[in-house]
C-alpha positions in Angstrom: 10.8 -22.9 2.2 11.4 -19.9 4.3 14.8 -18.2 3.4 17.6 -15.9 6.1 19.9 -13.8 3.7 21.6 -11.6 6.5 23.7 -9.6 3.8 20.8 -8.2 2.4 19.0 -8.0 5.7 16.1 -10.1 4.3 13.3 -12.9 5.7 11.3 -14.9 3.2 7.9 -16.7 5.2 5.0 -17.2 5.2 2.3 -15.0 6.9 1.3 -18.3 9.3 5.3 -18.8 9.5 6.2 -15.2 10.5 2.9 -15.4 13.5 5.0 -18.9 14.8 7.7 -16.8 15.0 6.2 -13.7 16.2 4.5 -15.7 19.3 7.9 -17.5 19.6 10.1 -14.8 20.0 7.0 -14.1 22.3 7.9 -17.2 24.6 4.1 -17.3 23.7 4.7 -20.7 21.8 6.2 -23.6 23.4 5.1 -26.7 21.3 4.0 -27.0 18.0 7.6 -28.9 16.9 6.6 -29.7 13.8 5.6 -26.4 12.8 9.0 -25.1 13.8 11.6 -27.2 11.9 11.6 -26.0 8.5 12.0 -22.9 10.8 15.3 -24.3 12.7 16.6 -26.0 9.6 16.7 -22.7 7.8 18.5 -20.9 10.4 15.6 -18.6 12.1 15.4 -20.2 15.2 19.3 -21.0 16.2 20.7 -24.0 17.4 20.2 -22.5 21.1 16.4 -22.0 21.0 16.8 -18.6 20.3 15.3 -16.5 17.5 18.0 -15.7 14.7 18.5 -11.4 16.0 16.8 -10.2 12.2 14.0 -12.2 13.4 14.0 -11.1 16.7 13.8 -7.2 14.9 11.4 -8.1 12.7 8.9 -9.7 15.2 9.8 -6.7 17.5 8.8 -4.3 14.5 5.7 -6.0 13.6 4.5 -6.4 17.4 5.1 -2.2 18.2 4.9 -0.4 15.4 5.5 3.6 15.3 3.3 3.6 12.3 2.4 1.6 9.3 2.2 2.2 5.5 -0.2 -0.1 3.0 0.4 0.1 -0.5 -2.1 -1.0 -2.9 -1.8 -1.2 -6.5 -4.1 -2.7 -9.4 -2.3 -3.5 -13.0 -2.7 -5.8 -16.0 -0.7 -8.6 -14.1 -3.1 -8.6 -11.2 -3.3 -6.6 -7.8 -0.5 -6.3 -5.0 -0.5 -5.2 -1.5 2.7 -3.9 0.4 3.5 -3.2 3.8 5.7 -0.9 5.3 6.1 -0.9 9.1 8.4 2.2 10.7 9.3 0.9 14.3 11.2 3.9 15.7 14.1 6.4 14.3 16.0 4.6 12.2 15.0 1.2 10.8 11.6 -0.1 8.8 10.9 -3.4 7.6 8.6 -3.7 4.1 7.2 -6.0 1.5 7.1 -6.2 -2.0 4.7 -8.7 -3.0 4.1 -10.1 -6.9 1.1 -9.3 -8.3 -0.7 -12.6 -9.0 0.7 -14.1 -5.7 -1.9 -16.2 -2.9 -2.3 -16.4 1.1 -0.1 -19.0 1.4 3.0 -17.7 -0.5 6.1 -16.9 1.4 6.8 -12.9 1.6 10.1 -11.6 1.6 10.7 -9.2 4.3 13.8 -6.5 3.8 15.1 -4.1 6.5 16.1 -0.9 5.5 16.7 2.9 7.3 14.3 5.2 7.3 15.9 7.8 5.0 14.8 5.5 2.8 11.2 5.5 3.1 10.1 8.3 0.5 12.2 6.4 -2.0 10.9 2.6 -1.1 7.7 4.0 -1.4 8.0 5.5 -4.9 9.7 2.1 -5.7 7.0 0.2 -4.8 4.2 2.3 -6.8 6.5 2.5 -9.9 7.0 6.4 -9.3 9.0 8.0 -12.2 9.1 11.4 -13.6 6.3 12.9 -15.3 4.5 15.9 -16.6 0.9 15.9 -17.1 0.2 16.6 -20.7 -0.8 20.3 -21.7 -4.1 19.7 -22.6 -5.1 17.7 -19.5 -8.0 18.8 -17.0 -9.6 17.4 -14.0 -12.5 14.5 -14.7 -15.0 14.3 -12.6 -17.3 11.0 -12.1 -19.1 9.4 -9.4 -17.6 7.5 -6.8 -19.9 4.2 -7.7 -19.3 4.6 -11.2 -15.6 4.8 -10.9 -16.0 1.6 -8.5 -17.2 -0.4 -11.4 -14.8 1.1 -13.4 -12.2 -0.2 -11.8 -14.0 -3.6 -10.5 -14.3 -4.5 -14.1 -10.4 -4.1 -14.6 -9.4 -5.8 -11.4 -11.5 -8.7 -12.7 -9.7 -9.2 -16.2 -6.1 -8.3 -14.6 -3.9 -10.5 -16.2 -5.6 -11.0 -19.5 -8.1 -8.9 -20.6 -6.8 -5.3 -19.7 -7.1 -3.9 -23.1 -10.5 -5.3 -23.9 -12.1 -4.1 -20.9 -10.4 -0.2 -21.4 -12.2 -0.6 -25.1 -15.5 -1.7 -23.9 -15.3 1.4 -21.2 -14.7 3.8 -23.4 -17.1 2.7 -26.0 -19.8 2.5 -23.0 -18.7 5.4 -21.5 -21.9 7.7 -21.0 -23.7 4.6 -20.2 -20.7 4.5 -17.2 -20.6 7.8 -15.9 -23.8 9.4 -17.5 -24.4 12.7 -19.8 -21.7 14.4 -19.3 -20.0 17.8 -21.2 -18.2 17.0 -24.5 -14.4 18.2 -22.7 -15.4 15.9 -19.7 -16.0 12.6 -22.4 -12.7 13.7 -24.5 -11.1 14.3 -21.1 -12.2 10.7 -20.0 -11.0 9.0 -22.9 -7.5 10.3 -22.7 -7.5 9.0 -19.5 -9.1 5.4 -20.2 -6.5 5.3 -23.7 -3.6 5.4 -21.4 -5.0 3.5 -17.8 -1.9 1.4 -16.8 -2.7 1.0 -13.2 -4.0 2.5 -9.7 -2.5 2.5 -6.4 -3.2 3.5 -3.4 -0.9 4.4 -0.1 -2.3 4.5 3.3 -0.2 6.0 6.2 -1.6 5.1 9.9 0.5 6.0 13.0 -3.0 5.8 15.9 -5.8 4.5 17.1 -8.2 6.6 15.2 -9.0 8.1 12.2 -7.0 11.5 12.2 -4.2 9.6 12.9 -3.8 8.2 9.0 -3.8 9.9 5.6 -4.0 8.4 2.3 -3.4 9.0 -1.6 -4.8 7.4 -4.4 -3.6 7.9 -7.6 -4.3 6.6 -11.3 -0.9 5.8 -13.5 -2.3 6.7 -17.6 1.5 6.2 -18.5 2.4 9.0 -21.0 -0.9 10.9 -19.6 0.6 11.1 -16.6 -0.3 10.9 -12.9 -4.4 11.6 -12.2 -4.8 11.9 -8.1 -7.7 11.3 -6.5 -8.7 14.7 -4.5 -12.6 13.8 -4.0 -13.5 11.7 -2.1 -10.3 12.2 0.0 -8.1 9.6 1.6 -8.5 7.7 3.5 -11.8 7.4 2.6 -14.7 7.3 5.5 -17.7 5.0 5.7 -20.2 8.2 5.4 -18.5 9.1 2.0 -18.6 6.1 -0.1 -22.2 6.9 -1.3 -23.4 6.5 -5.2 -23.5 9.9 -5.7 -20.7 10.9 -4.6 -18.8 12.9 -6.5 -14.9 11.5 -7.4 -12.4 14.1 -8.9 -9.3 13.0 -10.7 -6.1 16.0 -11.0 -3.4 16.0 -13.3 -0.4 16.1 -11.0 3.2 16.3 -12.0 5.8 14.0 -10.9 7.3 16.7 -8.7 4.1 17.1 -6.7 3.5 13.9 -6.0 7.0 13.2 -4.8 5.7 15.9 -2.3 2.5 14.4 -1.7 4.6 11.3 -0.7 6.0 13.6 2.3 3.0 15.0 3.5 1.5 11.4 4.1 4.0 11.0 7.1 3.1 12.2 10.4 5.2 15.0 12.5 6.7 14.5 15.6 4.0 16.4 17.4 1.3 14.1 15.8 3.6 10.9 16.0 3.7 12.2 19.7 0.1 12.9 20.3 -0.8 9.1 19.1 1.9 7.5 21.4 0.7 9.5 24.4 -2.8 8.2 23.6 -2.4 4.6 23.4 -0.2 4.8 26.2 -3.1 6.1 28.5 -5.5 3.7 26.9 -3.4 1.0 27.8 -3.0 2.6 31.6 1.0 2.8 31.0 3.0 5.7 30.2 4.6 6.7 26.7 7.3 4.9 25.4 
């Protein structure tokens, strides 16, 4: 049943709950009474007919967004997607979803500051410190290959994990092809120690210059591998077979940094806001 903790600054619905309230808060919705008492009885829409005020942020937040964050991740326990919306200076609202959990599920929604974003972000990806072992080198692979790769883990998440790293690195030139004898030892340190992928996509515009994106595979105690080829956010033209995919050792350090670049400046925050506003025929906000 959907849940108000206002200490904590936290709203658990569902995604068809949170739209009711969205269109509510709206005054886009004025029947549907059924639909809206689990709503009332739980304290989201007061005994006035108004929306509790954390709603009223929330639905505000979700409605006009500055930008927007997705993170994606891929483990033994199943996948997970997490969404970070930034509404202006100071505040964000974000998920952070179960792996394993359906459509229908409620989501808990939490409100934080925006200092906080770096560190909610590394939270959500299970960032820790690391150092790429000595020995490690870029692999190199292509894009289709690594696709399968990956589709063949996402299928067994939850169960099979294990068997389906063993079965890829005993197939692995029938996977990726001939390939050099460092390249296959290289791949197989990174298959041995494959605990998960994720994937963070920053959008703050209308079009496609106005997002970045990181992908990275977690090997555990082989550290963090990024994805520098293809780059993020990927673009239809360059998911081809033969494309080529190249995965970097990168220390913890770096990547806390790549976290930082993902964000937009103020001049390309600007830039967007100025755009949409003359699309919409209004001016900036």
């Amino acid at each position: 049943m959907p849940t108000l903790d206002t200490l904590r600054r936290r709203i658990s619905v569902t995604e068809q709950q949170l739209e009711l309230l969205r269109l509510y808060s709206n005054g886009e919705l004025t029947e549907a009474q059924d639909d809206l008492s689990p709503l009332r009885d739980a304290g989201l829409i007061t005994a006035d007919g108004t929306v509790h005020r954390l709603v009223a942020d929330l639905a505000a937040a979700m409605t006009r967004p500055l930008l927007e964050l997705w993170i994606e991740t891929m483990s033994q326990h199943g996948p997970t997607v997490a969404h970070v919306v930034v509404r202006g200076d100071e505040d964000l609202w974000y998920t952070d979803p179960w792996p394993g959990a359906v459509d229908d599920d409620e989501v808990v929604f939490v409100k934080d500051e925006l200092p906080q974003l770096l560190w909610i972000l590394a939270r959500l990806v299970g960032f820790r410190r690391s150092t790429p072992p000595g020995v490690a080198r870029p692999v190199t692979a292509r894009l289709a290959s690594v696709a399968s790769l990956l589709a063949a883990f996402s299928a067994e998440a939850g169960g099979g994990w294990d068997d389906v790293r063993t079965v890829a690195i005993a197939k692995l030139d029938g996977i990726f092809g001939t390939m050099s004898p460092e390249q296959r030892e290289m791949w197989i340190a990174v298959l041995a120690t494959l605990e998960g992928t994720w994937r963070i996509t920053c959008a703050w515009g209308p079009e496609t210059r106005h997002s970045r994106g990181l992908a990275v595979w977690d090997c555990g105690a082989g550290g963090f591998w990024v994805r520098t080829t293809p780059a993020e956010p990927l673009l239809p033209e360059q998911i081809t077979p033969d494309a080529e995919a190249t995965f970097v050792p990168t220390s913890g350090g770096d990547l806390w940094k790549a976290f930082a670049e993902l964000l937009p400046s103020k001049a390309e925050l600007t830039e967007a806001v100025e755009l949409i506003a003359s699309s919409q025929g209004g001016d900036p906000v």
